[in-house]
C-alpha atoms as one frame of an Amber mdcrd trajectory, in Angstrom:
protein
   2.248   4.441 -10.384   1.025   6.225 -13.329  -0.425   9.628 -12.695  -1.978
  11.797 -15.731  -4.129  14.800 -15.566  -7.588  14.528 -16.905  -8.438  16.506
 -20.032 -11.548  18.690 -18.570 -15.232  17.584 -19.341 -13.813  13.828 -19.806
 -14.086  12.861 -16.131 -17.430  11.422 -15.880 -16.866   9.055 -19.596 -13.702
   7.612 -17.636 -15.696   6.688 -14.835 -18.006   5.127 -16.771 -15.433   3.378
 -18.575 -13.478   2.443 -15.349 -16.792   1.069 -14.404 -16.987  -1.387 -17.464
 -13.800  -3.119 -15.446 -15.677  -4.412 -12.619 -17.841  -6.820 -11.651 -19.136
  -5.135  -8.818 -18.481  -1.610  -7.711 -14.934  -0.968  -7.023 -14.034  -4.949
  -7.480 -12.568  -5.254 -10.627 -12.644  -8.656 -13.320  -9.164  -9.932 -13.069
 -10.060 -10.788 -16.615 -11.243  -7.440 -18.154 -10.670  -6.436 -21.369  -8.816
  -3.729 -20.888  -6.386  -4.166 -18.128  -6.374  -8.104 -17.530  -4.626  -8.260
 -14.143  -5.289 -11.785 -13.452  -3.540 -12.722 -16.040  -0.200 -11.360 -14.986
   1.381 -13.451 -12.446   3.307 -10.733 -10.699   0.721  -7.940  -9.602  -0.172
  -8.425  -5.887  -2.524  -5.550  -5.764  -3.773  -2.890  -8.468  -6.084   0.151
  -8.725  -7.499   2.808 -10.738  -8.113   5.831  -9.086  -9.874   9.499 -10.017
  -7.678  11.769  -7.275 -10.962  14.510  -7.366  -9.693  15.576  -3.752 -12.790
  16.696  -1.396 -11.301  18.656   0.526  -9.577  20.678  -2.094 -11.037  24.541
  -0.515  -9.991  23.778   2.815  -6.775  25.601   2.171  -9.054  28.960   2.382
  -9.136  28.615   6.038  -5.520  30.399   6.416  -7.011  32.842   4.313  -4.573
  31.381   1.233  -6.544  31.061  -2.318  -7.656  27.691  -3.320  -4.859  26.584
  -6.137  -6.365  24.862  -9.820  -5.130  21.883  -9.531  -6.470  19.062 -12.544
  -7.898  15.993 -11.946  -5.448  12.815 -12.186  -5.974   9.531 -13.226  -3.932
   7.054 -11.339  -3.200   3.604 -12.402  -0.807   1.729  -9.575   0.270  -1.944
  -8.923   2.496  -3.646  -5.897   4.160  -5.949  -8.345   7.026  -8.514  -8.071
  10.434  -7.763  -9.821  11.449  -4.475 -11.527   9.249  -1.801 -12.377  10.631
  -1.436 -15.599   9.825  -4.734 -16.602   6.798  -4.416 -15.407   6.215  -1.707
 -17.766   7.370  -2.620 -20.409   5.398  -5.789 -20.356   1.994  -4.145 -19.543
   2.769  -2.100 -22.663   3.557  -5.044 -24.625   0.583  -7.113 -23.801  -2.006
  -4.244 -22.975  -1.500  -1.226 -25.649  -4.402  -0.767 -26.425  -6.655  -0.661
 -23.522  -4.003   1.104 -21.837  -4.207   3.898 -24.931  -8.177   3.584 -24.493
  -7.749   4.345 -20.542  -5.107   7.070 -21.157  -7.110   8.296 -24.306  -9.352
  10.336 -21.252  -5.895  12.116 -19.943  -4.538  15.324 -21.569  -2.334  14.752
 -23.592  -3.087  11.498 -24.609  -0.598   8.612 -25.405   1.186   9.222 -28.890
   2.962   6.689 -30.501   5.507   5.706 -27.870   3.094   4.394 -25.603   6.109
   3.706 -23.398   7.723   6.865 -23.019   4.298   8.585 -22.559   3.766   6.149
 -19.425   7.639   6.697 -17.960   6.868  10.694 -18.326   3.653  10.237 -16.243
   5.304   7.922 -13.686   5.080   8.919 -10.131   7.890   7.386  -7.554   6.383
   7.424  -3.858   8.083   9.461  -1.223   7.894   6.524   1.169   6.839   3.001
   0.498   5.973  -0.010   2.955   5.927  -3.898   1.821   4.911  -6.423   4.881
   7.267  -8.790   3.901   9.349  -8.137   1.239  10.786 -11.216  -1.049   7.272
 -12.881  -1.220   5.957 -13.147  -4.561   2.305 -13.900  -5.861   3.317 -17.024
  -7.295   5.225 -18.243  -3.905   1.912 -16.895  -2.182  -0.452 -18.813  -3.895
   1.742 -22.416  -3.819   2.372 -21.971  -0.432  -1.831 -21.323   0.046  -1.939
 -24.325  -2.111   0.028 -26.637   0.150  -1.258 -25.285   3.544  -4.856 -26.550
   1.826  -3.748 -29.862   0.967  -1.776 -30.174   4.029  -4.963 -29.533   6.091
  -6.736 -31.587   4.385  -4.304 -34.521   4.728  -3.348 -34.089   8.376  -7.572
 -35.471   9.115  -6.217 -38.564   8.103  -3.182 -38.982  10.651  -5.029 -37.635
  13.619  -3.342 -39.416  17.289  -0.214 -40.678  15.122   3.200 -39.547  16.493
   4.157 -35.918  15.767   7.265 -37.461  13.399   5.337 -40.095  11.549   2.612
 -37.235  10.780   5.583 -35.050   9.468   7.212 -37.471   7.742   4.177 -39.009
   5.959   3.177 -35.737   5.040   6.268 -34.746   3.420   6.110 -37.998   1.223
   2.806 -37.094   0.341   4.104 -33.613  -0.748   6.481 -35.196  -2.396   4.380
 -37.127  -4.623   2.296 -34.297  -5.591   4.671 -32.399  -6.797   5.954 -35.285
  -8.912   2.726 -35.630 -10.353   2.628 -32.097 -11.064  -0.544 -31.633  -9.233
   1.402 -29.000  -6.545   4.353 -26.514  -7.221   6.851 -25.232  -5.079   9.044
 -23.062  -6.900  12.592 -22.057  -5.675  13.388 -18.747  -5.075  14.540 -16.617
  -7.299  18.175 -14.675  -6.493  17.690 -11.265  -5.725  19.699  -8.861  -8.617
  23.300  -7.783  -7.737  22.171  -4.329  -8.914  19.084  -4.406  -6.291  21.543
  -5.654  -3.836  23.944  -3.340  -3.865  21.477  -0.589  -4.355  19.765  -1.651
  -0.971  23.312  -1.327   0.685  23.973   1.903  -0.765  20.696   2.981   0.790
  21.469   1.250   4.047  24.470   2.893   4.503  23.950   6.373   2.994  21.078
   7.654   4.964  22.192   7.325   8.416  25.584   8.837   6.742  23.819  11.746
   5.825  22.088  12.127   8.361  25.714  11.992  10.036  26.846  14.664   8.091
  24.112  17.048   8.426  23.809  16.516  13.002  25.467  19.500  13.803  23.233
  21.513  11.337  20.039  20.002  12.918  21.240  20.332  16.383  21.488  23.911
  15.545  18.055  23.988  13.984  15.709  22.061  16.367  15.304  24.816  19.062
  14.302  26.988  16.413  12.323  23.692  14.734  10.406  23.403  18.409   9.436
  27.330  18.766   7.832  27.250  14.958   6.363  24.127  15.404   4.114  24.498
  18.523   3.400  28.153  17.007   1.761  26.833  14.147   0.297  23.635  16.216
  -1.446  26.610  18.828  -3.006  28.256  15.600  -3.939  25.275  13.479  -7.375
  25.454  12.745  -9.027  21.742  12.841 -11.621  21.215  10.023 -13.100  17.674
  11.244 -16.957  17.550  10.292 -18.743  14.150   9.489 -18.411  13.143   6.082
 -21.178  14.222   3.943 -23.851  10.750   4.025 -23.479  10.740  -0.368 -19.428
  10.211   0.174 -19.681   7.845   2.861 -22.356   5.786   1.283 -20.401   5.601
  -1.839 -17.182   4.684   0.028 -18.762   1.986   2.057 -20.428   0.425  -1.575
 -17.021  -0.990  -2.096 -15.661  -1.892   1.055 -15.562  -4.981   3.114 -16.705
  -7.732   0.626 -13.133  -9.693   1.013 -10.918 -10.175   3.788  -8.435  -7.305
   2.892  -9.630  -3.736   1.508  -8.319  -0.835  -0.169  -7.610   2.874   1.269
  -6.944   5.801  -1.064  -7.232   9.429   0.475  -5.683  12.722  -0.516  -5.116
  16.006   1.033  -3.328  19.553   0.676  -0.456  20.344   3.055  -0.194  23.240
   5.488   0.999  25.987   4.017   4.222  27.276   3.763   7.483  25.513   3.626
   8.114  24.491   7.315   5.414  21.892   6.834   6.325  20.703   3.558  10.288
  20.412   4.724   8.850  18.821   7.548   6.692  15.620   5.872   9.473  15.445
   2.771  12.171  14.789   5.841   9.625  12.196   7.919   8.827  10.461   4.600
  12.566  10.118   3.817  13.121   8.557   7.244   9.984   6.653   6.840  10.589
   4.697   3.712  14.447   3.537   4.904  13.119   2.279   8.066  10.118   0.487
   5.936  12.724  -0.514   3.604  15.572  -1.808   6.716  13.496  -2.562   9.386
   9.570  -2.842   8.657  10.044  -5.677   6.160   9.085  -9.028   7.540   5.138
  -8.284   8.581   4.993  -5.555  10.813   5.004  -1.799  10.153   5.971  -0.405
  13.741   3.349  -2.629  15.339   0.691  -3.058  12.948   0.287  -6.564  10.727
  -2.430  -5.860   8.875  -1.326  -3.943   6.217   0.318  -5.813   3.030   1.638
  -2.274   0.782   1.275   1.292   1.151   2.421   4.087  -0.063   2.574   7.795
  -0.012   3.400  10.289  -2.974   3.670  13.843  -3.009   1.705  16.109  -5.879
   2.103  19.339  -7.087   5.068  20.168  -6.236   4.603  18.897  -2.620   1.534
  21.052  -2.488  -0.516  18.334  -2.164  -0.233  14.336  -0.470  -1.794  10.980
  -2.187  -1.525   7.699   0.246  -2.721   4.359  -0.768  -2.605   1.153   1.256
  -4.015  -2.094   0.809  -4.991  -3.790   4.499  -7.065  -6.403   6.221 -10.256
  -5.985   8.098 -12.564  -2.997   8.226 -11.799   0.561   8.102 -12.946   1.099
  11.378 -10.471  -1.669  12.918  -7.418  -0.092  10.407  -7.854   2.896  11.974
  -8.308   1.827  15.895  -5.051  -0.621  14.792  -3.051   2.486  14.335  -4.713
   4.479  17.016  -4.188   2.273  19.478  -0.607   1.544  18.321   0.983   3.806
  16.828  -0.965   6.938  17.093   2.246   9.033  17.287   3.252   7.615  12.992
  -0.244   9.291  12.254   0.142  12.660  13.581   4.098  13.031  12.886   2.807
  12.242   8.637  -0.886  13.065   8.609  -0.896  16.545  10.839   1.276  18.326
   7.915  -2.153  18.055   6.425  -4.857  20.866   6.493  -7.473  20.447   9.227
  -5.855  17.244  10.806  -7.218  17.428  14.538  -4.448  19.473  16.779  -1.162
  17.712  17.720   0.987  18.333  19.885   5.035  18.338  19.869   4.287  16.672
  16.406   3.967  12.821  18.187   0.839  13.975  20.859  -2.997  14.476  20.591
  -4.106  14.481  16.796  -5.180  11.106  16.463  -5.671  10.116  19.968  -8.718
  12.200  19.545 -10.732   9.014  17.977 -13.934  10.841  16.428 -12.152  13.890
  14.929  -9.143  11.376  13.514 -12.266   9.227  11.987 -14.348  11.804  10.479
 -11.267  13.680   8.886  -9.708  10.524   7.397 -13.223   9.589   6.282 -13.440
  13.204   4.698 -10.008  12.817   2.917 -10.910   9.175   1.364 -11.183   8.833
  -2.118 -14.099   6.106  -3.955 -11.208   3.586  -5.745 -13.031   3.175  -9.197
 -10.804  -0.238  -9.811  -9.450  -2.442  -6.961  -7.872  -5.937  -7.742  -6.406
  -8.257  -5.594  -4.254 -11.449  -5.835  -5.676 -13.086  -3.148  -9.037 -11.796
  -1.753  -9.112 -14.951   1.175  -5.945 -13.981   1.913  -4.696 -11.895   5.416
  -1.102 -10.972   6.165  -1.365 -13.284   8.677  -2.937 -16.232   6.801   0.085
 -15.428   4.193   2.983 -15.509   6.890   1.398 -19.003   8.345   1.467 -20.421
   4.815   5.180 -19.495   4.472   5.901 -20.755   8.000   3.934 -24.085   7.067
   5.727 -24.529   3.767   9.298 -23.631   6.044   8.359 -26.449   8.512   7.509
 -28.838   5.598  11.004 -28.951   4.193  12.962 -28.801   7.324  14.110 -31.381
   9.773  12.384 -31.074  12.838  12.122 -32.043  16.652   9.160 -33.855  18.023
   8.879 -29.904  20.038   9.077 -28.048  16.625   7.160 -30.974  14.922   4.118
 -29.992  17.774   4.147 -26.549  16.877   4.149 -27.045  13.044   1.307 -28.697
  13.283  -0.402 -26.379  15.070  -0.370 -23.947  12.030  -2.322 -26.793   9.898
């Protein structure tokens, strides 16, 4: 994620040029001329974002003056591989409409395109991937055979559950051969990455080891502050204003999977912002340990996310890229997992009252919706991968693709087929 302030009077020329990307509001051409994102093989999802927060003067209500913040640009992709790389081959094969997007920001690139994107980079606080290891190009063979496999298994309809598998896999086999399907190996994982993911493994709950004693000693003291600043909270949950959600609902729901991007300021003072920096951290090692293989708690709809402090942890950006309407996103997580909202998302100004951090907030369904709806930002540039594509159609292709190359039992062999 690349985040870069704005220089003032600009904004509305960078929309319009942000525009020029699409094909359709908020949809961008995977081949534009400026950032051509079909054309790299590792970018799951990317956007382009104006963060020109809404709800920037509801800080007044605890009588604390509204900080100048700028405007940002952000520019973020869920890629495959190492960010670095990444990089440094977006600068190498997209300079210069990179230096035409950034040419709106303040400063503008100079002549280390490179190190001007590195200063501006922006790590997230907490990250979530639904299933970690799967790359666009294994995505798209694996849709690739689950199509042909389909279309095949017509043919072999009241033959033996073996023959069918086995005829299919010859069939498979041949394709490849003749180049006309792909099924590429794995690649290994780095050392580096490995041993980085232990480290992380390892050190948190070490820390968090370490530091029990002192946070046994603090959570009374936590408990008292906390429901003293939950009593006096003021809510600030209106309907959206009809212009904002007209223009958010312009670029919604025309594939399978949309795009969220919403920003808000953080209660003041620094219980709260100790508070989200500490549930992030915990956040992003159980996404990165646990939440890995399709499910985030118990929610499967979402493929990335992420959230990223600004200004100094004044302020919160979160992005996530999910299937199905808003509406059933947010009854998903209401219904599920209600207490992950409110322990995050009621750090934020005017979130609807919790209680004991985990209760109420978003169990209140009509406050939750209006204030998320309030917070959401219009995505000028949204690209995806695979727009036909759920979570779940992507974890069937990979079981599909699994069953394919494995020996099977007439029991297994039944339930493989099944998927097709």
């Amino acid at each position: 994620m690349i985040l870069a302030p704005i220089e003032p009077g600009r904004v509305q020329a960078l929309r319009d040029l942000l525009s020029s990307m699409n094909v359709a509001p908020g949809r961008a051409d995977a081949n534009n001329a400026l950032l051509p994102f079909g054309r790299f093989d590792v970018i799951h999802f990317s956007r382009l974002v104006i963060l020109d927060d809404p709800t920037v003067n509801d800080i007044e209500i605890y009588g604390v003056a509204r900080r100048s913040y700028p405007l940002y640009l952000a520019v973020l992709a869920d890629v495959d591989g190492s960010a670095d790389d990444f990089l440094a081959r977006l600068v190498r094969d997209c300079a210069k409409g990179l230096r035409t997007i950034f040419s709106y920001c303040q400063p503008p690139p100079g002549d280390d395109l490179a190190a001007w994107m590195e200063k501006y980079r922006a790590d997230p606080a907490a990250n979530y991937i639904n299933w970690r290891g799967r790359t666009v190009r294994q995505l798209r063979e694996e849709a690739a055979l689950a199509t042909y496999l389909s279309q095949k298994r017509t043919e072999l309809i009241g033959k033996p559950p073996s023959e069918v598998h086995r005829t299919l896999r010859s069939h498979v086999d041949k394709e490849i051969s003749a180049g006309r399907l792909h099924l590429t190996s794995e690649l290994a994982t780095p050392i580096s990455w490995k041993l980085g993911n232990l480290a992380n493994l390892i050190g948190v709950p070490l820390v968090l080891l370490l530091l029990s004693p002192f946070l046994l000693l603090y959570l009374p003291f936590f408990i008292v502050l906390l429901r003293s600043k939950e009593r006096r909270d003021p809510e600030i949950c209106p309907p959206p204003e009809s212009a904002h959600a007209a223009k958010l609902s312009s670029i919604e729901d025309y594939y399978v999977a949309n795009q969220f991007s919403a920003m808000g300021t953080l209660k003041p003072g620094l219980f709260r912002r100790s508070t989200i920096a500490f549930v992030l951290w915990l956040l992003d090692y159980t996404a990165r340990h646990i939440y890995y293989r399709g499910h985030l708690a118990r929610v499967s709809t979402i493929h990335f996310a992420r959230w990223v402090f600004l200004d100094q942890k004044q302020r919160l950006f979160f992005a996530s890229n999910y299937d199905g309407s808003l509406d059933s996103y947010m009854d998903d997580f209401i219904n599920k997992v209600a207490f992950g909202l409110n322990v995050v998302f009621s750090n934020g100004v005017g979130y609807p009252r919790s209680n004991w951090l985990v209760l109420g907030g978003a169990k209140n369904e009509q406050k939750f919706k209006y204030f998320i709806r309030r917070h959401e930002l219009a995505t000028e540039v949204w690209y995806s991968a695979h727009p036909g594509l759920t979570a779940s159609d992507l974890e069937r292709n990979t079981r599909i693709r699994q069953g394919m190359e494995a020996a099977l039992s007439d029991e297994e062999t039944r339930e493989w087929l099944a998927l097709l």
